[in-house]
N, C-alpha and C positions, 0 to 999 in steps of 0.2 A: 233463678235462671239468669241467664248475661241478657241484656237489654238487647233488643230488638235490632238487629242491620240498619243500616240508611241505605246507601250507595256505595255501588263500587263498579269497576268497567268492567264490562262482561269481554269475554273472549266470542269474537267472530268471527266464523268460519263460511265464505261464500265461495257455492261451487258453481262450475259453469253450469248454463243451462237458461233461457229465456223466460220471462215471465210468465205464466199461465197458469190455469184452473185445471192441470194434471195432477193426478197425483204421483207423490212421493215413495218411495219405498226405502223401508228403514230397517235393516238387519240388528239385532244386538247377541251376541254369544257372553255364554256365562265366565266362569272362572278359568282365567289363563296364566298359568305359570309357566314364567318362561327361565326357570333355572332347571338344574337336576336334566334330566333324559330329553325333553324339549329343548332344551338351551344347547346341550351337544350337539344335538341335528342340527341345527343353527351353526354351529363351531366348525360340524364337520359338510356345510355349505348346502344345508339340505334346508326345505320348506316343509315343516311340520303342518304349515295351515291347508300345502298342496292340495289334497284330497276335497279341501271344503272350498277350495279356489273359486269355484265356478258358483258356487251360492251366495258367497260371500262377495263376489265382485260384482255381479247384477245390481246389488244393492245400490242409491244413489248416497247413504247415508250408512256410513259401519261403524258399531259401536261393541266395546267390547269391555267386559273388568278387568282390569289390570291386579292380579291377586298375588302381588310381588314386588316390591325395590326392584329398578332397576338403577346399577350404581356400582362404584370400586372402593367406595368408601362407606365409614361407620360402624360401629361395632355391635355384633350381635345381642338383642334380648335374652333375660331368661326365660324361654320358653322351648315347646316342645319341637314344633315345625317356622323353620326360618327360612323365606325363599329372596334371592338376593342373586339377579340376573345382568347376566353382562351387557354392556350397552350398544353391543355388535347387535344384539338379538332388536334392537329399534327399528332396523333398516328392515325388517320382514316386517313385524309390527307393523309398520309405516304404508308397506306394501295393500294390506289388507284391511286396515283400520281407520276412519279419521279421529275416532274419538276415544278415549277408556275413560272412565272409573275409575278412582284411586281413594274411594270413600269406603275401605275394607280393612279385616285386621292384619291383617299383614306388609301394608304401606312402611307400618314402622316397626318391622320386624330389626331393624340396624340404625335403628335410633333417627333424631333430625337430619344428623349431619347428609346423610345417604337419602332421608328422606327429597330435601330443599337438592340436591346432586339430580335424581330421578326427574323433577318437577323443570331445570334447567334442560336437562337431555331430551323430554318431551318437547320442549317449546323449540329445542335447537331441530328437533327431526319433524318439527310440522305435525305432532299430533297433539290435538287437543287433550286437556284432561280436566273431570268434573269432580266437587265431592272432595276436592284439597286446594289447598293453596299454600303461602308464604305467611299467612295469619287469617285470623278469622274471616275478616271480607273477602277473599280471594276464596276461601274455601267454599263458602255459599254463595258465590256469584256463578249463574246459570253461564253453559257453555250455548251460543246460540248459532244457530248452523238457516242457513237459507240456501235452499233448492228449487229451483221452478217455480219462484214467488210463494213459498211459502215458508213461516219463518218457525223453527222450532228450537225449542229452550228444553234443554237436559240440565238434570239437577241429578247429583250422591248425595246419598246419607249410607254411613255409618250404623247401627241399630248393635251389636256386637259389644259385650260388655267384656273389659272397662272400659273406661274411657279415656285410658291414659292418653292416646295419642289424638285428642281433639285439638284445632289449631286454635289459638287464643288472639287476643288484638295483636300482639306484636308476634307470634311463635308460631312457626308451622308446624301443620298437622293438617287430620281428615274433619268431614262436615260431622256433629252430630244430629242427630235426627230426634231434635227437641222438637216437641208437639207446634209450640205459639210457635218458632221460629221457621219451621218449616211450611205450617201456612202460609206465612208470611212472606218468605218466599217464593213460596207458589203463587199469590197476589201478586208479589212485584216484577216476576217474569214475566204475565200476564198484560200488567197494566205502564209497569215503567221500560221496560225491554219491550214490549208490544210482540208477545210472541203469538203466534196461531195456534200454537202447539206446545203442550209442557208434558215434560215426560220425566218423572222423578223415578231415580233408580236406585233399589234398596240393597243393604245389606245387614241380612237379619234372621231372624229365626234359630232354630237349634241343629245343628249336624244330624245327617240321616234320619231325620223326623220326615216321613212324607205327609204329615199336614199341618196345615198352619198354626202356628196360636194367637191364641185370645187379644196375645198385645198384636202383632202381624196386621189381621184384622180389623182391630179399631183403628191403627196406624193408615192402613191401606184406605178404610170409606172415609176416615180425617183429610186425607190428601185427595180425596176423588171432591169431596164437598168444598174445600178449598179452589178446586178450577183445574186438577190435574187430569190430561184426558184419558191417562193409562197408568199402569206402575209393574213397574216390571223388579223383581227382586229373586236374589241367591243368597248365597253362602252355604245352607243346609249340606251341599253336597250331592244332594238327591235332588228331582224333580218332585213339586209338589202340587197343588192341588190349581186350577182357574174360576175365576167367580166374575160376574157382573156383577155389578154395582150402581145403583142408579145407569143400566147402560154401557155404562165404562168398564174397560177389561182390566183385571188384578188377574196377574200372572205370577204365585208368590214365589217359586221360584225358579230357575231356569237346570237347575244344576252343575257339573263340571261344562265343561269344553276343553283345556288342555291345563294333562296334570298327572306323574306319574306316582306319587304316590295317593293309592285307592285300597282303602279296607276292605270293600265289601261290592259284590256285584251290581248292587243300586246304584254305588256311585262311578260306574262306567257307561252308563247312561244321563245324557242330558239333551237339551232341549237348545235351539237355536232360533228364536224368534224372527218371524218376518211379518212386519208391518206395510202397509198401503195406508197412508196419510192425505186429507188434504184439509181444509181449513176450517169444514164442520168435525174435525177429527180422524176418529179410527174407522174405515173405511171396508179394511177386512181385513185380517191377522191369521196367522199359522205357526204351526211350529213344525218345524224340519230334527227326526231325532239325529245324534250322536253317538256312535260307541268309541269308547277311549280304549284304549290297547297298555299293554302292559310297561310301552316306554310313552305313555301321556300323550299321546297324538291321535285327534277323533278322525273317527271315517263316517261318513252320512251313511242313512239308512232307507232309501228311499222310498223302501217296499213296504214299511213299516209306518201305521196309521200312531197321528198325535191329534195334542187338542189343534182347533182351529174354528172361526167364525166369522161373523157378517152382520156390516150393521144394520140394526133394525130387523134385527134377531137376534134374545137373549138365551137361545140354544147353544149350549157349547157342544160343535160335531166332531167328530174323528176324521179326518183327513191323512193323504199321504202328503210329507212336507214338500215345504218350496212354493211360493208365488206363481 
């Protein structure tokens, strides 16, 4: 395994709001592709995220996977699905999001060049991004966001094999989600970032699998015994199973949010997580469903019960979404 991180400077992100003992509320959506039928609405001046406007912007902290290059340059892998979004589509992004995820298999779907292009057009349009960087320390360095005096540290991993596009000491790429390193990690957000809150976000599992596996799993109670006080993970495409853990909520996965190529009716449903945070943690959590439509664009479901709970209850209840 590559030897253990030291230091690197976190990106901070402070939003208005006064100091106090409120809590937080912290929205994250799954898989967002902003090329193909999303990126047209976009083109043709339209708000694909419209519909989810008003849940998405209550939040004081929005976070989201970025499951795409955005970029004009680099040239395509060989592979099957390559998503590669114009960098007009940032300015909506922007709109609804402060943070993504770029710790997935498709960051380098267009190789570095497009990759290190994306990672420039994020930092130029103000939104953070976790889970990659310009080389290895950048890629594991927590994105640390502070709201109403409370400080919370977001971390990607990668879990998706291969690993061709993992970033190296000097070469960009995404985080991978090496066991010792990711504790480690998770400890130094904690204790050298001094965060209140660490929230490691995955990507992993297998396509349209709706339950977890065996690695998921160990991977997930590895990072709750490390000091992470939730884990929220996709890729599968489907929504999949919630578990406590010592307490702590594993969410493994969220499924789509915006995407227009869909095989199968599972994957037109996904989950929209909303958090309440404050500095003993997870406070109480929901999830709000999603139907994705046939040009990739979710509409909320309001009527319609997901999981959702409470701390200091290890019951997972069925609710209608939304904080």
């Amino acid at each position: 395994m590559k030897r253990l991180l030291i230091a690197a400077a976190c990106v901070l992100i402070s939003l208005p709001g006064f100091a106090s003992t409120n809590t937080v509320k912290l929205l994250f959506a799954g898989d967002i592709v902003l090329d193909n039928l999303p990126g047209k609405a976009i083109e043709r001046g339209e708000d694909p995220f419209a519909a989810f406007s008003a849940l998405i912007d209550q939040a004081d902290v929005r976070v989201g996977n970025l499951e795409c290059v955005v970029a004009t340059t680099g040239e395509p892998e060989e592979k099957i699905f390559k998503f590669r979004a114009h960098p007009r589509t940032l300015a909506i992004l922007k709109k609804h999001f402060d943070a993504v995820s770029i710790a997935n298999n498709h960051s380098g779907d267009y190789g570095r060049p497009a990759f290190e292009e994306m990672l420039d057009l994020l930092d130029r349009n103000g939104i953070a991004h976790l889970g990659g960087g310009h080389n290895l320390a950048q890629a594991h360095t927590p994105v640390i966001i502070e709201r109403k005096g409370l400080r919370i540290a977001l971390l990607g991993y990668n879990e998706f094999m291969p690993r061709s596009f993992e970033a190296d000491e000097h070469g960009a790429g995404t985080a991978w989600s090496e066991d010792e390193q990711v504790s480690a990690d998770i400890h130094k957000a904690r204790t050298f970032y001094k965060a209140d809150i660490v929230i490691p976000i995955m990507h992993w599992g297998w396509e349209n699998e709706p339950h977890s596996s065996a690695r998921q799993q160990q991977l997930a109670h590895l990072m709750i015994d490390a000091g992470a006080d939730l884990v929220i993970g996709g890729h599968p495409h489907v929504t999949e199973e919630v578990e406590y853990f010592h307490g702590k909520v594993i969410i493994y996965s969220v499924g789509n949010f915006m995407i227009d190529l869909l095989d199968n009716d599972a994957q037109t449903v996904g989950w929209v997580v909303n958090l309440e945070l404050d500095k003993q943690g997870v406070k109480s959590w929901s999830t709000s469903v999603a139907h994705i439509d046939a040009n990739g664009i979710p509409t909320p479901a309001p009527h319609e019960k997901s999981p959702c709970g409470t701390r200091g209850s290890e019951k997972i209840e069925s609710c209608y979404g939304g904080l």
